[in-house]
KOLNU-886309 format. One record per atom (N, C-alpha, C): residue in three letters; x, y, z. Coordinates in steps of 0.2 Angstrom, whole numbers, plus 5000, padded with zeros to 4 digits. Example, Ala and Ser with C-alpha at 12.3 -4.5 7.8 and 13.67 -1.06 7.14 Angstrom:
<atoms>
ALA506649725039ALA506249785039ALA506649845039SER506449895035SER506849955036SER506450005039
</atoms>
This chain:
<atoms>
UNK557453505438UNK558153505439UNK558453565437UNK558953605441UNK559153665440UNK559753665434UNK559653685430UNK560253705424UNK561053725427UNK561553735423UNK562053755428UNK562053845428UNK561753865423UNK561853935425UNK561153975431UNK560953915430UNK560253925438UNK560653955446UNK561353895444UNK561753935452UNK561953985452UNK562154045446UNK562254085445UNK561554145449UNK561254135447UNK560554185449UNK560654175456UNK560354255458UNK560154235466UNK559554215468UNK559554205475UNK558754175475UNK558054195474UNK558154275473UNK557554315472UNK557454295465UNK557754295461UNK557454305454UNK557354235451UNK556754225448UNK556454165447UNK556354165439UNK556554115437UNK556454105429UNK555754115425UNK555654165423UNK554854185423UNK554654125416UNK554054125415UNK553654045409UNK553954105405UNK553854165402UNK554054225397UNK554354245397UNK555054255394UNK555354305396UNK555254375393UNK554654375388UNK554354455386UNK553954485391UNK553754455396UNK552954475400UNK553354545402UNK552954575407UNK553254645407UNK552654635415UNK552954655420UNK553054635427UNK552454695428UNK551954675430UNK551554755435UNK551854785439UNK551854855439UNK551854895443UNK552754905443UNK553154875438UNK553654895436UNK553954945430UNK553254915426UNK553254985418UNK552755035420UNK552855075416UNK552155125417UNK551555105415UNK551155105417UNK550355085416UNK550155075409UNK550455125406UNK550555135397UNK550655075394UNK551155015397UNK551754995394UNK551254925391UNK551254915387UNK550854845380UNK551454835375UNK551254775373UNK551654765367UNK551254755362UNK551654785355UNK550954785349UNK550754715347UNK550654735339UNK550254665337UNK551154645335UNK551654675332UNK552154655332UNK552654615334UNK552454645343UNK552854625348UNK553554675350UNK553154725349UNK553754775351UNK553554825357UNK553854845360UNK553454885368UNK553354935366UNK552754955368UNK552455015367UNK552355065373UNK552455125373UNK552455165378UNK552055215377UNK551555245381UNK550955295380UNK550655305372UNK550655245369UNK550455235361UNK551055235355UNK551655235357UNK552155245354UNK552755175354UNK552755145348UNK553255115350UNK554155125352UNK554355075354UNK555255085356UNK555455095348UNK555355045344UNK555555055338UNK555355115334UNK554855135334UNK554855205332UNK555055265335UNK555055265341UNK555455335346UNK556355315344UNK556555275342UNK557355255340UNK557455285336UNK557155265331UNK557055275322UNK557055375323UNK556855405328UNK556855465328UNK557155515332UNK557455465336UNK557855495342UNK558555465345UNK558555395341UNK559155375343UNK559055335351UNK559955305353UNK559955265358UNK560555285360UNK560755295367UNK560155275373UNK559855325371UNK559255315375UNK558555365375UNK558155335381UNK558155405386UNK557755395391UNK556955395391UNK556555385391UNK555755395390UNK555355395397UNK555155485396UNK554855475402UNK553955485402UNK553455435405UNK552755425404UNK552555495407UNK552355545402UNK551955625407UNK551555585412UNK550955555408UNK550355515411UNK550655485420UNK551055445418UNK551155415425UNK551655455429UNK551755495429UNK552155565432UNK551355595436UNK550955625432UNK550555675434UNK550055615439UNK550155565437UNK549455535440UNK549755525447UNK550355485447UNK550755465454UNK550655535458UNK550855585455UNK550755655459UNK550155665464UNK549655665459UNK548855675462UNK548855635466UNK549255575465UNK548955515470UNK549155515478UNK549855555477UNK550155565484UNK549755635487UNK549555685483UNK549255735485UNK548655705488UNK548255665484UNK547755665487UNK547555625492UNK548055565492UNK548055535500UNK548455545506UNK549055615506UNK548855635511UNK548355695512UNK548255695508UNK547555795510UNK547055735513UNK546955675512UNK546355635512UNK546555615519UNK547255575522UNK547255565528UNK547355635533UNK547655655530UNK547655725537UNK547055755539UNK546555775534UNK546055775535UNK545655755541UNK545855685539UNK545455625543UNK545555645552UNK546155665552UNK546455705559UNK546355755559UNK546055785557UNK546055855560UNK546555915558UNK547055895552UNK547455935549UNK547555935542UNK548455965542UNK548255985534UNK549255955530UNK549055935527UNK549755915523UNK549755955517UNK550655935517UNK550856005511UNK551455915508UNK551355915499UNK551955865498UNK552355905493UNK553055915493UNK553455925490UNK553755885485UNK553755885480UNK554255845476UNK554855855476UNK555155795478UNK555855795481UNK556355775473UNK556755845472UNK556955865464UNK557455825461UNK557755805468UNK558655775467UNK558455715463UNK557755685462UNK557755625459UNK557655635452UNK557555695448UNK557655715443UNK557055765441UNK557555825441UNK557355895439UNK557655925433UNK557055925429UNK557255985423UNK556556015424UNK556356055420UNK555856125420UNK555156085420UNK555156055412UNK554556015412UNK554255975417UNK554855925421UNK554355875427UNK554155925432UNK554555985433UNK554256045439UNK553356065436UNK553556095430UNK552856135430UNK552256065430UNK552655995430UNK551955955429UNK551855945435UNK552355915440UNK551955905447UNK551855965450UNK552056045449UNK551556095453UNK550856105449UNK550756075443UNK550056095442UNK549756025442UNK549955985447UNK549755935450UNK549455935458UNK549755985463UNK549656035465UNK550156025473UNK550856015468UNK551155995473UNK551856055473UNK552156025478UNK552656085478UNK553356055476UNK554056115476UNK554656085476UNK554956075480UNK555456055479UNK556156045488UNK556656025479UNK557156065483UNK557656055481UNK558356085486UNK559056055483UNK559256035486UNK560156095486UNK560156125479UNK560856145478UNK560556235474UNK561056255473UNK560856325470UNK560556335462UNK560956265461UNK560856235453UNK560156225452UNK559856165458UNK559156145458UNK558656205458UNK558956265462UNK558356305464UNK558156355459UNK558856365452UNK558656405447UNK558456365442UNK558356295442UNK557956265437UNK557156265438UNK557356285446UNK556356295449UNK556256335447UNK556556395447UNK556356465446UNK556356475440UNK556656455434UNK556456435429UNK555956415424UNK555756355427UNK555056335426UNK554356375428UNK554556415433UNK553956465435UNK553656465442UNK553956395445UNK553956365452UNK553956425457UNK553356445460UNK553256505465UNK553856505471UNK554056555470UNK554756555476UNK554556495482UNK553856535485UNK553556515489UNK553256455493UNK553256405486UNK553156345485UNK554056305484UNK554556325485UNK555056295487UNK554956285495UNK555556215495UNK555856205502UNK556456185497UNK557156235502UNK557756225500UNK558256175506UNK558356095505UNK558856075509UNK559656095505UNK560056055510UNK560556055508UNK561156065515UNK561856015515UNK562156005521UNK562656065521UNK562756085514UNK563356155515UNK563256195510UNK562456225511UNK562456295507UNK562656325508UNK562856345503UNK563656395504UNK562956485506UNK563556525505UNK563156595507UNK562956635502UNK563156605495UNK562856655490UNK562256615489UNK562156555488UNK561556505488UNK561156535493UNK561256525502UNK560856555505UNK560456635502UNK560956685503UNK560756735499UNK560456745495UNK560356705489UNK560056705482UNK559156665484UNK559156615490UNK558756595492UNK558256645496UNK558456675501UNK558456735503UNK557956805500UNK558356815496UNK558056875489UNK557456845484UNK557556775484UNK556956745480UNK556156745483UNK556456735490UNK555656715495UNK555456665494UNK556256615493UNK556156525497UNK555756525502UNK555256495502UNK554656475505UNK554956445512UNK555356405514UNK555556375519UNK556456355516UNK556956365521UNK557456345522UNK557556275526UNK557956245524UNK557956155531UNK558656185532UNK558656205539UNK559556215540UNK559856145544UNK560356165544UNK560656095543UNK561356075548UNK561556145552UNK562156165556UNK562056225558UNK562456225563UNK562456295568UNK562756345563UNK563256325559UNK563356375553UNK562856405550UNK562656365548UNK562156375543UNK561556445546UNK561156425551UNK560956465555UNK561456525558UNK561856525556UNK562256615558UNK562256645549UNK562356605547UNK562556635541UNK561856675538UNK561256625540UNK560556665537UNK560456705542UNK560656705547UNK560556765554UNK561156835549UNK561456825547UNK561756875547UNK561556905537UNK561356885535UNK560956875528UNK560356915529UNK559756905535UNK559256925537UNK559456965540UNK559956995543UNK560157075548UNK560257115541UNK560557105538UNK560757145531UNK560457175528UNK559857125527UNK559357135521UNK558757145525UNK558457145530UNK557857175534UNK557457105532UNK557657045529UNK557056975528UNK556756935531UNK556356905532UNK556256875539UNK556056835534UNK556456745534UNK556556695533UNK556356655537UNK555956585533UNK555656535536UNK556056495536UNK556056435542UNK556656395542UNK556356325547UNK556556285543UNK556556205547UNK556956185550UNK557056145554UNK557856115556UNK557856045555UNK558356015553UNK558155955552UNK558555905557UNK558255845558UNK558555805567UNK558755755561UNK559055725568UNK559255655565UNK558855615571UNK558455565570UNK558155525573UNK558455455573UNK558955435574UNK559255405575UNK558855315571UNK558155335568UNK558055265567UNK558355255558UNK558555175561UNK559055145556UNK558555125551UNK558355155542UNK558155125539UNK558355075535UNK558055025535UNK558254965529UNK558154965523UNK558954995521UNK559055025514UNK559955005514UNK560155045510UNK560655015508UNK561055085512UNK561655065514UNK561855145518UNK561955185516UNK562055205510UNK562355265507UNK561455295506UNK560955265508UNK560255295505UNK559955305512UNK560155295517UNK559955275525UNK560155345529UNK559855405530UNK560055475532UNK559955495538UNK559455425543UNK559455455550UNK559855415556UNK560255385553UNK560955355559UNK561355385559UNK561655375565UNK561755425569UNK562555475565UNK562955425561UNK563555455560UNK563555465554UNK563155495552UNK563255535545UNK563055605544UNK563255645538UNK563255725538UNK562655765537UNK562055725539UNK561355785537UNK561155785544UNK560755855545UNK560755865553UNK560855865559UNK560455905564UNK560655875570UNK560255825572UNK560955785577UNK560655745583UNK560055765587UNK559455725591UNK559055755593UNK559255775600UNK559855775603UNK559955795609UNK560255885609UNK560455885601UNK560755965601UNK560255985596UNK559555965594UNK559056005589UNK558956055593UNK558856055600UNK558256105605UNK558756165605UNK559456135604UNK559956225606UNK559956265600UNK559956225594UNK559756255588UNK559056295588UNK558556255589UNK557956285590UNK557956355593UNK558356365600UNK558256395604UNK558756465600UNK559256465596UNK559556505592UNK559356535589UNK558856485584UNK558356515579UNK557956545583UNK557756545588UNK556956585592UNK557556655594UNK557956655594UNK558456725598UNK558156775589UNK558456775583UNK558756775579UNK558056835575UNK557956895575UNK557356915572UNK557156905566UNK557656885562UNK557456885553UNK557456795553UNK557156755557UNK557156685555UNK556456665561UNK556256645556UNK555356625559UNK555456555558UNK555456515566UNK555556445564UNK554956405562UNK554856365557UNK554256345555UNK554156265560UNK554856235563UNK554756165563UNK555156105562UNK555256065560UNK555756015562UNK555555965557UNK556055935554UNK556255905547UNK556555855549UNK556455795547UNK556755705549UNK556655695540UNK557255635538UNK557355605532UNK557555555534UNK557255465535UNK557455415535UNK557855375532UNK558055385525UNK558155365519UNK557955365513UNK558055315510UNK557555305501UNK557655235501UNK556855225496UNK556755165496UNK556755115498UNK556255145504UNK556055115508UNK555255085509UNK555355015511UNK554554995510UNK554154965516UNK553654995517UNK553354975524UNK553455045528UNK553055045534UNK552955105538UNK553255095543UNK553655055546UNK553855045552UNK554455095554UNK554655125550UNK555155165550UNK555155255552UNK554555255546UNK554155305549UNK553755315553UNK553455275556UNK553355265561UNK553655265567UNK554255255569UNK554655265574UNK554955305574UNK555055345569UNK555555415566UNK555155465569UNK554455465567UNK554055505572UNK553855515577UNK553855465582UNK553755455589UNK554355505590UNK554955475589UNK555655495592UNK555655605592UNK555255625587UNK555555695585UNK554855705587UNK554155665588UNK553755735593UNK554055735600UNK554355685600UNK554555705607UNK554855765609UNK555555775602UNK555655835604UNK555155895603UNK554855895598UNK554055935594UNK553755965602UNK553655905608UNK552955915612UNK553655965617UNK554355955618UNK554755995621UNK555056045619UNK554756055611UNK555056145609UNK554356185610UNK553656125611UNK553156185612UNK553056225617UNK553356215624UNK553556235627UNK553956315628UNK554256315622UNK554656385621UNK554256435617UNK553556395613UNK553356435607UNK552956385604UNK552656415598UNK552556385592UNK552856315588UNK552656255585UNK553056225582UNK552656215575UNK552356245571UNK551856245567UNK551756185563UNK552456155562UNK552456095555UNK552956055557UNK552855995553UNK553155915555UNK553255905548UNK553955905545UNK554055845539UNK554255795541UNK553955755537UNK554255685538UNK554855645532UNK554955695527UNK555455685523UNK555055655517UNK555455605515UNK555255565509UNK555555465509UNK555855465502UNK556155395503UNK555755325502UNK555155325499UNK554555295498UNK554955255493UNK554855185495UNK555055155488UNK554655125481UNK554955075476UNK554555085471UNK554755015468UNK554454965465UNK554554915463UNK555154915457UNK555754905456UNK556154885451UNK556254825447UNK555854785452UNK555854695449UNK555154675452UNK555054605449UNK554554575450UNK554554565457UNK555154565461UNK554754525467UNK554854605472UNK554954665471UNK554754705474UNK553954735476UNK554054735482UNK553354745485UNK553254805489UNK553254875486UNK553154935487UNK552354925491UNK552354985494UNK551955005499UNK551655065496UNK550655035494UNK550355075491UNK550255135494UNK550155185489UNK550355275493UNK549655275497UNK549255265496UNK548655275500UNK548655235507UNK548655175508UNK549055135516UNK549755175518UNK550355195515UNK550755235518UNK550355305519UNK550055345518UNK549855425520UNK549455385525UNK548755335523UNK548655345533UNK548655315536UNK549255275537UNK549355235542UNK550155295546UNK550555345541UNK550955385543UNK550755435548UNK550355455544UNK549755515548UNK549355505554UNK549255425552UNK548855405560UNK549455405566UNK550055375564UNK550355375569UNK550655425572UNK550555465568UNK550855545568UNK550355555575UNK549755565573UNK549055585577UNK548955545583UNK549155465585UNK549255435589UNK549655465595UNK550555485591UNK551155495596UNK550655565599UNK550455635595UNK550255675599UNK549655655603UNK549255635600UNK548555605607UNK548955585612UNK549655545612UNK549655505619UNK550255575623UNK550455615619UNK550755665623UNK550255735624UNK549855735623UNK549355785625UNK549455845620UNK549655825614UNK549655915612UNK549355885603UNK549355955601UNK548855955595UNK549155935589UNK548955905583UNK549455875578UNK549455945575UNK550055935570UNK550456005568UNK550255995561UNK550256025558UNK550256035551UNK550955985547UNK550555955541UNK551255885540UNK551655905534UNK551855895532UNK552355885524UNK552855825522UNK552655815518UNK553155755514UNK553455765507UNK553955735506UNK554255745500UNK554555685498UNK553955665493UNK554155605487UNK554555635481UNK554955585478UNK555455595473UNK555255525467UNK555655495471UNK555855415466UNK555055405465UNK554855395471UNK554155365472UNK553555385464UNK553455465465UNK553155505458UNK553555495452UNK554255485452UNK554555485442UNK554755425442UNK555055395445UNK555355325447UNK554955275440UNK554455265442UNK554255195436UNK554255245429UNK553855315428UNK553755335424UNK554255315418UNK555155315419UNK555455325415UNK555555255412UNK555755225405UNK556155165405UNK556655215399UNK557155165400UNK557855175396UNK557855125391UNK557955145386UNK557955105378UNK558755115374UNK558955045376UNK559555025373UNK559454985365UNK560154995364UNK560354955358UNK560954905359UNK560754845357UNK561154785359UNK562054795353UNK562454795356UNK563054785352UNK563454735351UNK563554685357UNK563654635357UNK563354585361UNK563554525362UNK563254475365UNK563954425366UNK563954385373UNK564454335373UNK564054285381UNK564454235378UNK564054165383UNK564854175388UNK564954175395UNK565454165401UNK565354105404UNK565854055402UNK565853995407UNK566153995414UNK565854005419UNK566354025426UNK566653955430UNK566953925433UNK567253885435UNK567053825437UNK566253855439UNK565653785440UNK565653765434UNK565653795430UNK565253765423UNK564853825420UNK564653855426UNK563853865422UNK564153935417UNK563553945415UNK563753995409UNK563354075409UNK563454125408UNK563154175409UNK563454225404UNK562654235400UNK562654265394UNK562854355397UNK563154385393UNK563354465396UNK563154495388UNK562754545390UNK562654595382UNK562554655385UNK563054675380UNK563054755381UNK562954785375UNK562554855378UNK562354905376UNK562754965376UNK562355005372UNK562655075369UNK562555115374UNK562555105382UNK562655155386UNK563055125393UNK562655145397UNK562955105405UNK562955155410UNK563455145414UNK563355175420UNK563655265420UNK563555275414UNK563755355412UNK562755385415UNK562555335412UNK561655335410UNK561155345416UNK561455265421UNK561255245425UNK561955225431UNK562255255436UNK562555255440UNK562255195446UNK561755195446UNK561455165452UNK561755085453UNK561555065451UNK562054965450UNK562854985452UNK563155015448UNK563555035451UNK563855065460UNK563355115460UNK563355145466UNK563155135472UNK562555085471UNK562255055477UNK562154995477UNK562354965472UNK562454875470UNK561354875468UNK561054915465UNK560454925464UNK560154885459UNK559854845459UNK559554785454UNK559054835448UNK558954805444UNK558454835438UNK558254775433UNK557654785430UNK557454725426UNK557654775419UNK557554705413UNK557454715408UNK557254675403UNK557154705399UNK556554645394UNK556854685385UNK556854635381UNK557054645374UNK556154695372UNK556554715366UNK556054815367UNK555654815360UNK556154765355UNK556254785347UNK555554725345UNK555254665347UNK554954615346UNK554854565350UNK554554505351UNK554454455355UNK555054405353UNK555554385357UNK555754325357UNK555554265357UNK555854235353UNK555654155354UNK556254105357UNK556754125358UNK557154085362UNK556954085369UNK557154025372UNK557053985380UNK557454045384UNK557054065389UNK557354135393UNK558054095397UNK558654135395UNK559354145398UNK559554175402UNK559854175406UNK559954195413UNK560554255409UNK560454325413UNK560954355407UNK561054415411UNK561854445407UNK561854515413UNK562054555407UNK561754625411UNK561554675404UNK562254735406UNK562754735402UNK563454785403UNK563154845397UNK563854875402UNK563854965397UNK564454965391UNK564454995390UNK565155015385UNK565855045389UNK565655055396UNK566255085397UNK566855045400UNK567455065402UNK568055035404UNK567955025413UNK567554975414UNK567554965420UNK567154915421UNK567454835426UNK566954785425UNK566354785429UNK566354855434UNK565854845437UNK565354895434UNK565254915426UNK564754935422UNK564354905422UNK563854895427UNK563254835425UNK562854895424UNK562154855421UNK561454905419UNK561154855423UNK560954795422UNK560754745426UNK560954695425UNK560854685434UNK561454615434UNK561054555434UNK560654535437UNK560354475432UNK559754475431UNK559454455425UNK558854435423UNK558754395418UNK558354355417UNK558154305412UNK557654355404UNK558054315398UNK558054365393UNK557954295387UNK557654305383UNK557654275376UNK558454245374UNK558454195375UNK558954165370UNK559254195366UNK558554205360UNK558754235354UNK559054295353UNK559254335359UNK559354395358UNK560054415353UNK560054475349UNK560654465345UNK560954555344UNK561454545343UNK561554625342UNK561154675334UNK560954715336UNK560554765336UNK559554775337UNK559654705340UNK558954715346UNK558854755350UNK558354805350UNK558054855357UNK558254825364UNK558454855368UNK558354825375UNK557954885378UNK557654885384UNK557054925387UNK557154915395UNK557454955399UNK557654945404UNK557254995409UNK556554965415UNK556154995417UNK556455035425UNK555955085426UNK555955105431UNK556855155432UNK556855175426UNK557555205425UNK557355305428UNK556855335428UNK556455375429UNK556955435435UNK557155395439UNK557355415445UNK557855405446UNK558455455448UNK559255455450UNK559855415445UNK559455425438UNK559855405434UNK559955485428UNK559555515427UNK559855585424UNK560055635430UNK559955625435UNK560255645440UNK560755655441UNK561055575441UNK561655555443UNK562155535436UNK561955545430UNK562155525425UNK562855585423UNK563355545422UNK563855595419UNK564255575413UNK564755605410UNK565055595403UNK565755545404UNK565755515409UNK566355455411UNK566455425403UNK567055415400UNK567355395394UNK567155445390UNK566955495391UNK566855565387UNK566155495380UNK565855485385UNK565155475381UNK564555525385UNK564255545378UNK563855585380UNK563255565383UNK562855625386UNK562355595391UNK561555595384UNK561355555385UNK560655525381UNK559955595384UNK559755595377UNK559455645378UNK558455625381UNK558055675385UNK557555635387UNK556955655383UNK556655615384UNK555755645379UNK555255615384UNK554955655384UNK554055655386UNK553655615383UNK553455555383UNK552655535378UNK552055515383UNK551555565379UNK550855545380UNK550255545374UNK549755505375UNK549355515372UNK549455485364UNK550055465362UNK550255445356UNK550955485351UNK551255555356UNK551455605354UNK552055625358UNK552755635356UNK553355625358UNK553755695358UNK554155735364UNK554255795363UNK555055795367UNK555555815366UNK555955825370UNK556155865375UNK556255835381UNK556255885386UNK556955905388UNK557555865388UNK558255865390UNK558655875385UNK558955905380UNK559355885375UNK559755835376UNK559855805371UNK560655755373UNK561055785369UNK561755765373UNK562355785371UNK562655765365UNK563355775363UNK563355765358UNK564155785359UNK564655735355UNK565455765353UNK565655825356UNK565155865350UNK565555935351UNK565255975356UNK564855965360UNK564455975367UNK565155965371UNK565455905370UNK566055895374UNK566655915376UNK566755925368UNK567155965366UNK567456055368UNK566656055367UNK566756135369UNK566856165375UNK566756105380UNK567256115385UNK568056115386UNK568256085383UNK568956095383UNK569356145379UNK569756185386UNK570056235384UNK570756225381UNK570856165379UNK571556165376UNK571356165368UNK570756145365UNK570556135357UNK570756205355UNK570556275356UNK570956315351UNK571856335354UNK571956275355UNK572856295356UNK573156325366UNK572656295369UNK572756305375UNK572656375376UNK572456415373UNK572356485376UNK571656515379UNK571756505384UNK570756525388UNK570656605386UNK570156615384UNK569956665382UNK569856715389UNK569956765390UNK569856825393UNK569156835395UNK568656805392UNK567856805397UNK567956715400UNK568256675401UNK567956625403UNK568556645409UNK568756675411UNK569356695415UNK568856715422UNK568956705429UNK568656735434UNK568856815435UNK568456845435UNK568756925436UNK568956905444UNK569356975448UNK569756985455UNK569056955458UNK568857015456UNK568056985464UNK567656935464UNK567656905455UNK567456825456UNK567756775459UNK568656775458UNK569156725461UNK569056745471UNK568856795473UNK569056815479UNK568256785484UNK567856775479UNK567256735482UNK567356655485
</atoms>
């Protein structure tokens, strides 16, 4: 017989026998509880990493970062292979780039994509070989291009007719001859949430596939731009093949009709790989996605008579996504009785959608599990809130949780890895939580967290409203 707050739950989520167990393939492979009962991470408890670093606190596994890397490397080198070609994967940055996760996935022997002028100096930063970027992006402005330009960005994804004049007239200037992709839009509808869904048709990243080939044919005019090829991005978080699969058929079509003009040397397939968040998530293992993509890829050309192209993909979420879990401190607890009856417990924590935007942004589900110990109370249907002035701060909206839970208990919120320092901002001038790396038993900071006067020091009214004379733009920086 169902409880009254059982109608509360959706139908996905099932009252688990434990509300401590900890869900495969939703933690980092690291993730055990001690003799304690407190969650342990790459040999390090939550209780101990708090004790020295405070809450929130992001925690990212190096281990399952580098290994997911290898993993994608090596099943598509393994499927391409299998066909007679050669794949290139990019680490797709937007899902969370500082220096440290760069140098780990290129000495994993992958590359970057990144997406804004900001991402591209954090690559070049870490040491990331010019030439090992691929720069997107829907309105790179001209000093970004430029700056890409001068660097020896490995490839360009341009993105409009603009865009392509702007680096036509960048390369006349400067004698460069710039590699460049165009990205189509293949009209096939991922099943994802839309804001995450990038190849229907009325949205702002590339072209249609019926105006790719006049683009193509501009780039071939243009002597400082070497077209490499043609770029498709379905979405994110996306599980199963059928999507890319049919995204591909559609764009060699164009592929076998610009071979015609020329060379078409490379096929990206994008990215958008999804990754279990919760227990009933059922991601699609990377080795079945690389060769069942690649077959199909090899398939569309066998049945069009032309040669399969050299591939490239770019994972993001897929590579950091699980590594991360976020580690809360519980401040309050309260039981809501809603109008059936039933009851739903809400506990919040000392951070929220400053941290993790995603619930918010995309109505995006996440698990969680108490961090500090084992519970002994009968698992509660419960939603986990932020601290900030808005009732749609959720962290996670439901899940089954210890009874006993009380305010200054750990919470441990998985698979936080991906588009949550990304997306993380200082809303109620709370500052952003700083990130650390553990492996092997050993903890090191890779992101600093903020702090008050971090906050602070951007405001230019604190010594009396007078903006200093260097924080002022000179004539020729305002006329940019």
């Amino acid at each position: 017989m169902l409880s009254p707050a059982d109608s509360l739950a959706p139908e996905w989520l099932v009252e688990p026998d434990d509300a401590n167990d900890l869900a495969d393939g939703v933690w980092p492979a690291s993730a055990i509880r001690d003799v304690d009962g407190a969650l342990v991470l790459a040999g390090l408890s939550a209780t101990a990493l708090v004790q020295t670093y405070g809450t929130p606190l992001l925690v990212i596994d190096e281990d399952e970062v580098r290994t997911r890397a290898r993993a994608f490397r090596s099943a598509f080198d393994r499927a391409a292979a299998e066909h007679g070609t050669t794949a290139q994967v990019y680490y797709a940055g937007k899902a969370f780039l500082c220096t440290t996760i760069a140098r780990w996935v290129v000495d994993e022997g992958l590359r970057v994509d990144v997406c804004t002028g900001g991402e591209l100096e954090v690559a070049l930063a870490a040491g990331v070989a010019p030439a090992a970027i691929g720069f997107h992006g829907n309105n790179k402005s001209t000093a970004e291009l430029q700056r890409a330009v001068d660097v020896g960005v490995g490839s360009i994804i341009v993105d409009s007719e603009i865009e392509i004049e702007r680096l036509s007239a960048i390369t006349a200037r400067t004698g460069a001859v710039q590699r460049v992709f165009v990205r189509v839009i293949s009209g096939v509808h991922a099943e994802t949430h839309d804001f995450l869904a990038t190849a229907h048709e009325d949205q702002k990243f590339g072209f249609p596939l019926p105006e790719a080939e006049k683009a193509v044919a501009r780039i071939r005019e243009i002597p400082g731009l070497d077209f490499a090829g043609l770029h498709c991005h379905i979405g994110s978080q996306i599980f199963g093949v059928a999507g890319f699969r049919e995204s591909a058929s559609r764009v060699l079509e164009l592929h076998a009709t610009l071979l015609e003009g020329g060379p078409v040397p490379q096929l990206n397939l994008g990215g958008g790989f999804g990754i279990a968040y919760t227990r009933v998530d059922d991601p699609t293992p990377i080795e079945e996605l690389a060769a069942e993509i690649v077959a199909a890829v090899a398939q569309g050309c066998d049945a069009r008579g032309i040669a399969i192209p050299a591939l490239s993909f770019e994972p993001g979420r897929a590579i950091v996504g699980t590594a991360g879990v976020t580690l809360y401190e519980v401040g309050t607890t309260k039981d809501v009785t809603v109008e059936s009856g039933a009851v739903r417990r809400y506990i919040s924590v000392d951070g929220g959608m400053s941290d993790n935007a995603r619930p918010a942004l995309y109505g995006a589900q996440f698990s969680a599990r108490l961090a500090s110990r084992v519970g002994d109370g009968s698992p509660q249907l419960s939603r986990v809130v932020g601290k900030h002035c808005e009732s749609g701060d959720i962290v996670v909206d439901h899940e089954y949780l210890p009874g006993d839970l009380v305010p200054g208990d750990l919470l441990a919120v998985p698979a936080t890895g991906a588009y949550c320092v990304s997306l993380a901002s200082n809303y109620n001038h709370v500052p952003r939580p700083p990130v650390i790396a553990v492996r092997d038993g050993k903890s090191r900071v890779i992101v600093r967290g903020e702090t008050i006067d971090d906050l602070l020091a951007r405001d230019a009214g604190i010594d009396g409203g007078r903006e200093s004379d260097r924080s002022r733009p000179s004539t020729s920086e305002g006329a940019r």
